[in-house]
C-alpha positions as CSV (number, residue, x, y, z in Angstrom):
1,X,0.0,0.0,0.0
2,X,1.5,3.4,-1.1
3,X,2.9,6.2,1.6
4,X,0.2,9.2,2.0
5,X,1.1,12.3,3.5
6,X,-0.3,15.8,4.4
7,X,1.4,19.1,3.6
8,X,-0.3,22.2,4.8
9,X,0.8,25.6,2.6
10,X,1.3,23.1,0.0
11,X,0.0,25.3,-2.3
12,X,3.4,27.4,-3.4
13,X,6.6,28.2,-2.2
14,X,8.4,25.7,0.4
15,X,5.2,23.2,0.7
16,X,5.1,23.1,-3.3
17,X,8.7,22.0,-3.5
18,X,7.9,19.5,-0.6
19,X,5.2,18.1,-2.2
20,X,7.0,18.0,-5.7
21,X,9.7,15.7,-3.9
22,X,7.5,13.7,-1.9
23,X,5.5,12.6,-5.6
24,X,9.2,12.2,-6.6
25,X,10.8,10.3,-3.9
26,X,9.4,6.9,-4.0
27,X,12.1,4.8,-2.1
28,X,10.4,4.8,1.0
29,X,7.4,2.2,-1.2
30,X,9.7,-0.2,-2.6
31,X,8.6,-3.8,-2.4
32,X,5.3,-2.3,-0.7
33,X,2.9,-3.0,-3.5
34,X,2.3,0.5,-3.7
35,X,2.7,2.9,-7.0
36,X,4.1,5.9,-5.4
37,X,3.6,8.5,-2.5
38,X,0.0,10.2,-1.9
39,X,0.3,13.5,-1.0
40,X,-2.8,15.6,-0.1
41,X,-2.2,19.6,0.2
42,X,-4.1,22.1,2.2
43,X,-4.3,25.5,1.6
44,X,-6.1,28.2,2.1
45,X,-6.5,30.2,-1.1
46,X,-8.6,27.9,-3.5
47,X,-6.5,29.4,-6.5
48,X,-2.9,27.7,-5.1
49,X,-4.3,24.8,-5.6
50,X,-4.7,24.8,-9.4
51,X,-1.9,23.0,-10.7
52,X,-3.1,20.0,-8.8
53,X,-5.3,19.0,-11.9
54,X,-2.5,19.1,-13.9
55,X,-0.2,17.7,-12.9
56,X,1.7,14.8,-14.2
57,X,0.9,13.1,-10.9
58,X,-2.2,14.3,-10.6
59,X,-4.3,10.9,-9.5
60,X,-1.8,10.6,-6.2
61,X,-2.3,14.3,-5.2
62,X,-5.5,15.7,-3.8
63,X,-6.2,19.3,-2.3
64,X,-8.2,20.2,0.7
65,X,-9.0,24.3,0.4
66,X,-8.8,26.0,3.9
67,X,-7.5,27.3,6.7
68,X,-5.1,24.0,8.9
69,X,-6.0,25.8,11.8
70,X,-9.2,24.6,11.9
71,X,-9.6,20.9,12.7
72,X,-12.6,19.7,10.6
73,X,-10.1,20.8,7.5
74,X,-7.0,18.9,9.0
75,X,-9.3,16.0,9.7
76,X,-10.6,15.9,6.3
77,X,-7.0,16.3,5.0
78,X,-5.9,12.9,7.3
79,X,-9.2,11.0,5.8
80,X,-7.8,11.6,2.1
81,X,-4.7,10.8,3.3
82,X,-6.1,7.2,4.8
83,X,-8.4,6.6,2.1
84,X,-5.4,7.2,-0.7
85,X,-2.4,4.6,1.8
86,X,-1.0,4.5,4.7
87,X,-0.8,8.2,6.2
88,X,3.0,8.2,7.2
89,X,4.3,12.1,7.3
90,X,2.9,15.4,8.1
91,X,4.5,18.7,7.4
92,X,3.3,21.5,9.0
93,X,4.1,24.3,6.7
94,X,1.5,27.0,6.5
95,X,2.6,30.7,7.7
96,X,1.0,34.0,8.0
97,X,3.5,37.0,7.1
98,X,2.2,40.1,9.1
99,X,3.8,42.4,12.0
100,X,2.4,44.0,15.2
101,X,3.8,46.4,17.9
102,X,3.9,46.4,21.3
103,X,3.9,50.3,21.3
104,X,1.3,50.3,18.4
105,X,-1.2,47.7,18.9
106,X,-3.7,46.0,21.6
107,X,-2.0,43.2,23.2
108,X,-4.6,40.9,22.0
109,X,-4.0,41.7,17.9
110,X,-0.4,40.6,19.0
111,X,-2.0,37.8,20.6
112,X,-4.1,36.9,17.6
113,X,-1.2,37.1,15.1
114,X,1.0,34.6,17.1
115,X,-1.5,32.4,16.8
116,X,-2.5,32.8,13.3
117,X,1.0,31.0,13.2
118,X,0.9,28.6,15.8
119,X,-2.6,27.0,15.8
120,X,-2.3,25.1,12.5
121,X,0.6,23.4,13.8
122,X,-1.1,22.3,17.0
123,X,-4.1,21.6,15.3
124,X,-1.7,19.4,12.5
125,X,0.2,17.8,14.9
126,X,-2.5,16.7,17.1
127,X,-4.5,15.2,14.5
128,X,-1.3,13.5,13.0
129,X,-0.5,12.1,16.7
130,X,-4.0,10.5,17.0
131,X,-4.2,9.0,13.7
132,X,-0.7,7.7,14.2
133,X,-2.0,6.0,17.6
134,X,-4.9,4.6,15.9
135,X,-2.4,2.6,13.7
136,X,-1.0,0.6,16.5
137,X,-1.0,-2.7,16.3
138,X,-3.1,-3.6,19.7
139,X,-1.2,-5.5,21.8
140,X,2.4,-4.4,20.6
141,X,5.0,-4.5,23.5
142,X,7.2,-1.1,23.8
143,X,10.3,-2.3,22.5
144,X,8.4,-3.2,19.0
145,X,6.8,-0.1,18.8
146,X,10.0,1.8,19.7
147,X,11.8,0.2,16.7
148,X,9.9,0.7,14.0
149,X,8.7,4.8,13.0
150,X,4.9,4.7,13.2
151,X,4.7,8.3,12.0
152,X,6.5,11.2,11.2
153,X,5.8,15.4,11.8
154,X,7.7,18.0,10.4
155,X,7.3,21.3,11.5
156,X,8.4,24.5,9.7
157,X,10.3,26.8,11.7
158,X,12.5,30.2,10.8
159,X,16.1,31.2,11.4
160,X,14.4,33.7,13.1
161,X,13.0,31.5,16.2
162,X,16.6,32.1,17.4
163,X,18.4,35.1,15.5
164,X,14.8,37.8,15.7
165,X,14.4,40.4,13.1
166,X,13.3,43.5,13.9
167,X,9.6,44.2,12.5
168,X,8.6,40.7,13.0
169,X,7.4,40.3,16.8
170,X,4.2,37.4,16.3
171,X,6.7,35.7,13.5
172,X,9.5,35.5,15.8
173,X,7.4,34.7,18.7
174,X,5.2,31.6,17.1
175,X,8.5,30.2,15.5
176,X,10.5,30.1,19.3
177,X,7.2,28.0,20.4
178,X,6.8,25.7,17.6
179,X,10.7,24.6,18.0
180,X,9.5,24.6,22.3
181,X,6.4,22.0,21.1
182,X,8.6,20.2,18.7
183,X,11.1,19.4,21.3
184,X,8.4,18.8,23.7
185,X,6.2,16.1,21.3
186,X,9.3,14.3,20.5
187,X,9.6,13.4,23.6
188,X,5.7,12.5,24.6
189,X,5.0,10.5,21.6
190,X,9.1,9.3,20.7
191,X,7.8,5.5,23.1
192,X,4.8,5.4,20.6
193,X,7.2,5.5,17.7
194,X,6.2,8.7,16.4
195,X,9.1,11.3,15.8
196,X,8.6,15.2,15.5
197,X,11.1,17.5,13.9
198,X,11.2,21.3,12.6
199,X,13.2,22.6,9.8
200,X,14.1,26.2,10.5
201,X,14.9,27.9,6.9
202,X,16.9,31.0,6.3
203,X,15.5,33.1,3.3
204,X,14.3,31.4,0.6
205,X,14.0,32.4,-3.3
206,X,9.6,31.6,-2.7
207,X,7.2,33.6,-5.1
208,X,6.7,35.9,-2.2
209,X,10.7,36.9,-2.5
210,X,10.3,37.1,-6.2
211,X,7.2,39.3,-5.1
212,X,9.2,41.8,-3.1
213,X,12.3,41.8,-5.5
214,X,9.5,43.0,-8.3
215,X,8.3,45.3,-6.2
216,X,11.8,47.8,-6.0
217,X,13.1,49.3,-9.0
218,X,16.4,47.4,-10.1
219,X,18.7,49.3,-8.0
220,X,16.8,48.4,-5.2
221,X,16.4,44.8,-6.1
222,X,20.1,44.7,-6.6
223,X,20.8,45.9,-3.5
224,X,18.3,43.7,-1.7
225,X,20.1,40.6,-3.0
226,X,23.8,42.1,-2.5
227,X,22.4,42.0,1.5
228,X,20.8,38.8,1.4
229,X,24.2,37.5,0.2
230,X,25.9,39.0,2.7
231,X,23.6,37.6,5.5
232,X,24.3,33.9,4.2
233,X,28.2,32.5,4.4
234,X,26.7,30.4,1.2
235,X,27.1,33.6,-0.5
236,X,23.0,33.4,-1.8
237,X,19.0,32.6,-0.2
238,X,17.6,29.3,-0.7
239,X,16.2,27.6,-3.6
240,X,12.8,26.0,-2.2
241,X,14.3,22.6,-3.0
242,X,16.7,22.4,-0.7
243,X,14.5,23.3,2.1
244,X,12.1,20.5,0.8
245,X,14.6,17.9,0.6
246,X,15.8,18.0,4.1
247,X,12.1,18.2,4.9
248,X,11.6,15.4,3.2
249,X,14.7,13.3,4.8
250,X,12.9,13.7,8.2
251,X,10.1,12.4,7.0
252,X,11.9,9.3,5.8
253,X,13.3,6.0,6.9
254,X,16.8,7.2,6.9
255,X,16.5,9.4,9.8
256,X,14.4,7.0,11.8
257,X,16.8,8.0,14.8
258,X,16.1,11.6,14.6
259,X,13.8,13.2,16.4
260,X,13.1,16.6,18.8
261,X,15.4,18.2,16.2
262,X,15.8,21.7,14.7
263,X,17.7,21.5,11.9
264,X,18.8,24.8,10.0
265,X,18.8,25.0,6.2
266,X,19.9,28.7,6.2
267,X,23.3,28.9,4.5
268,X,25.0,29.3,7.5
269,X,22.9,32.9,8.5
270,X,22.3,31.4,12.2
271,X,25.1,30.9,12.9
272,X,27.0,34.3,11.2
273,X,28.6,37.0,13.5
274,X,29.2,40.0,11.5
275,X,33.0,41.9,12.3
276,X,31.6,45.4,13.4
277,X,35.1,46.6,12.3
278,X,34.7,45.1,8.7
């Protein structure tokens, strides 16, 4: 029986590429019987979800339009995910780009903002934890459960959950938590044979960078990129890819012994220290 999988904000940018490599990457269904991953993607705007009818892989893909913050649209994500294999991996990708002040606004639009980034991943992961539990065999002793992965999260995190940027107060804020709950799931659910990771991506060359660089005149632009390759010892942002196929690695059997990670695809930019005298 073939793999399934849920990607929320599968629509564009990072969860595209993820789902592009999970439809790709069919190692993990060798000598199952199955013909290749299932990958269901949630998303809010109805329109990102387009391309799923044309796509070359089109019968293994399905869309769910919504918001993954609210359950009934996770749950209905998880019973196309059942109904299409066996629902392995869950990647918790959806993010809300927009900044509030302390010194500006009510406490509770702060408040409201944070969560517009954290909820979907508590709602995802809490429906991904039960169905997972459902799966196990009754009976099984510890040590069999413990050595075999029953499922697999994956959160999405930001360089900036550590390294904050100014302007970006709920972002930052939601981010440090989700890396807190990651750490925190791994090690509730690790003796059921579920593991929980986070990714935590520097910038990223998404349609919403593409968006901004459009935006600038071409000096501007220019400049913009000079900084962003200054910011990253790789000399350059991400390509989406790369952030999907480390994603996509947690997800899988080769890093059955991972789990309560953060792992930073970011070029190096966490871990930079600019000379003040340069």
């Amino acid at each position: 029986m073939s793999r399934s999988y849920v990607v929320t904000g599968g629509g564009r940018g990072i969860g595209r590429a993820v789902v592009e490599r999970l439809l790709a990457d069919d190692r993990g269904d060798a000598g199952s019987g199955g013909s290749g991953s299932v990958v269901v993607v949630v998303e809010r705007d109805p329109a990102a979800l387009a391309w799923l009818r044309d796509h070359p892989a089109a019968a293994r893909l399905s869309g769910v339009a919504g918001d993954g913050a609210d359950e009934s649209v996770a749950e209905r994500a998880a019973d196309l995910a059942q109904a299409a294999g066996t629902l392995t991996g869950w990647v918790n990708n959806a993010a809300v780009f927009q900044d509030a002040r302390l010194d500006r606004d009510p406490p509770r639009r702060v408040l409201e903002l944070i969560g517009a980034n954290l909820e979907g991943v508590v709602v995802g992961c809490a429906v991904a934890i039960r169905r997972f539990l459902a799966r196990q065999e009754p009976g099984a002793t510890a040590e069999a459960t413990a050595e075999a992965t029953v499922g697999a999260i994956v959160n999405v995190s930001s360089h900036q959950a550590r390294r904050a940027v100014p302007g970006c107060l709920p972002y930052v804020t939601a981010k440090a938590a989700i890396e807190g709950m990651t750490r925190a799931l791994a090690v509730e659910y690790g003796p059921h044979g579920i593991r929980v990771n986070a990714v935590a991506p520097g910038s990223v060359r998404t349609e919403r960078y593409e968006d901004l660089l459009a935006s600038q005149g071409p000096e501007a632009a220019a400049r913009i990129e000079r900084q962003m390759a200054q910011l990253h010892p790789l000399g350059r942002v991400a390509r989406a890819e790369e952030v999907a196929s480390a994603i996509v690695h947690l997800l899988g059997d080769d890093a059955a012994f991972i789990t309560g990670a953060t792992v930073p695809v970011d070029g190096g930019r966490s871990v930079l220290a600019h000379d003040p005298e340069a």
